[in-house]
C-alpha positions, 0 to 999 in steps of 0.5 A: 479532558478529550483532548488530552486523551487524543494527545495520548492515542498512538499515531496510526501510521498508513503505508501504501504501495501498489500493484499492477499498472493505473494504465490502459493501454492492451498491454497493461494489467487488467487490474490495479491495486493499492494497499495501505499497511497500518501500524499503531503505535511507533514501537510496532512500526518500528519492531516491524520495520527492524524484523524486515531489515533483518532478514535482509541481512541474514540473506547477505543482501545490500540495505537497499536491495528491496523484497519485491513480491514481482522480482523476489524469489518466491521462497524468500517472499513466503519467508518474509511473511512468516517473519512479520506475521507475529507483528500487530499490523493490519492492511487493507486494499482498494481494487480496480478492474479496468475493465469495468471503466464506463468511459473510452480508454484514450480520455482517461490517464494514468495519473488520474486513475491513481489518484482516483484509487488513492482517495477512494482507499483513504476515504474507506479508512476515515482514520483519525489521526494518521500518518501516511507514507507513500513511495515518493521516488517519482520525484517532487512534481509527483508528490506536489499533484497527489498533495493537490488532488487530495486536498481538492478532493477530500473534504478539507477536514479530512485533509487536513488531519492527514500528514503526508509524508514519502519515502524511497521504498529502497530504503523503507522497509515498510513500504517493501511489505505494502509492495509484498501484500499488493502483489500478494492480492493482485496474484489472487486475481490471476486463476491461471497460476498455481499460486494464485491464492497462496500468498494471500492466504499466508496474509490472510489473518492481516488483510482486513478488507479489500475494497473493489470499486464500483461504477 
């Protein structure tokens, strides 16, 4: 009987992308973000997804000219947010701030520090049947070490429940709204900019928690 029910659950769809650099060299970003867009439900992924390719046709734009919250003209992008906000999606995001990392920056990667904020970000979920989109345009031997990293450093049950997918984020229109609600959080981090709250504000009623990590 249970399990006919869970059968029945619509899948949660998990959509990450990031903000900021997992870098640490001077130049890079003090903080870095990744957020996870969650859809239940194939129709709302779907109806989100149609809502954004849409728009991006009223503004004459080409299927693979993405919103991008760093590169995009503001205008558009609080446009865009009030666009999606009838549509059921929440998200939640995993901070780091570099300056608190308790170790020297020459023995720390790059490729680590994202992976280490990736697994935290999904341990906080604990979502029981999720599949997960991340942008894959890095190339197989990118998507290969996070699937090794994550199965050796979630419990193997919760691995194993995840299907983990990745998309070109030119062509993944719900990729594009992770990259818009994680430039959204990082800009709340920069107080020496006039906007630094407005766009998380605009998302306010869609991001549920954002996680900062501890050391």
């Amino acid at each position: 009987m249970n399990d006919s029910i869970n059968e029945q659950q619509p899948r949660e769809y998990i959509i990450c992308d990031d903000s900021g650099d997992p870098g640490v060299e001077g130049s890079s970003t003090s903080h870095f973000i990744i957020v996870a867009v969650i859809v239940v439900g194939e129709d709302k992924k779907e109806k989100l997804a149609a809502t954004v390719d849409k728009y991006r046709q009223t503004l004459g734009w080409k299927e693979t000219h993405e919103f991008k919250f760093n590169t995009t003209k503001k205008s558009i992008i609080e446009e865009l947010i009030n666009r999606i906000s009838d549509h059921e999606f929440s998200a939640y995001a995993m901070v780091l701030d570099k300056r608190k990392i308790p170790v020297a920056p020459d023995i720390i990667s790059s490729k680590s520090l994202y992976y280490y904020v990736i697994k935290e970000l999904l341990i906080k979920l604990d979502l029981e049947n999720p599949y997960i989109i991340i942008d894959g345009i890095s190339g197989k031997r990118y998507m290969q070490d996070i699937r090794t990293y994550l199965r050796k450093n979630l419990n193997t049950t919760d691995f194993d429940k995840f299907d983990l997918k990745f998309a070109d984020s030119r062509r993944n229109s719900l990729i594009q709204i992770a990259d818009i609600i994680a430039g959204s959080i990082a800009r709340s981090y920069r107080k020496d900019r006039a906007d630094s709250d407005k766009f998380y504000n605009l998302l306010e009623n869609k991001i549920v928690d954002v996680f900062e990590i501890e050391f």
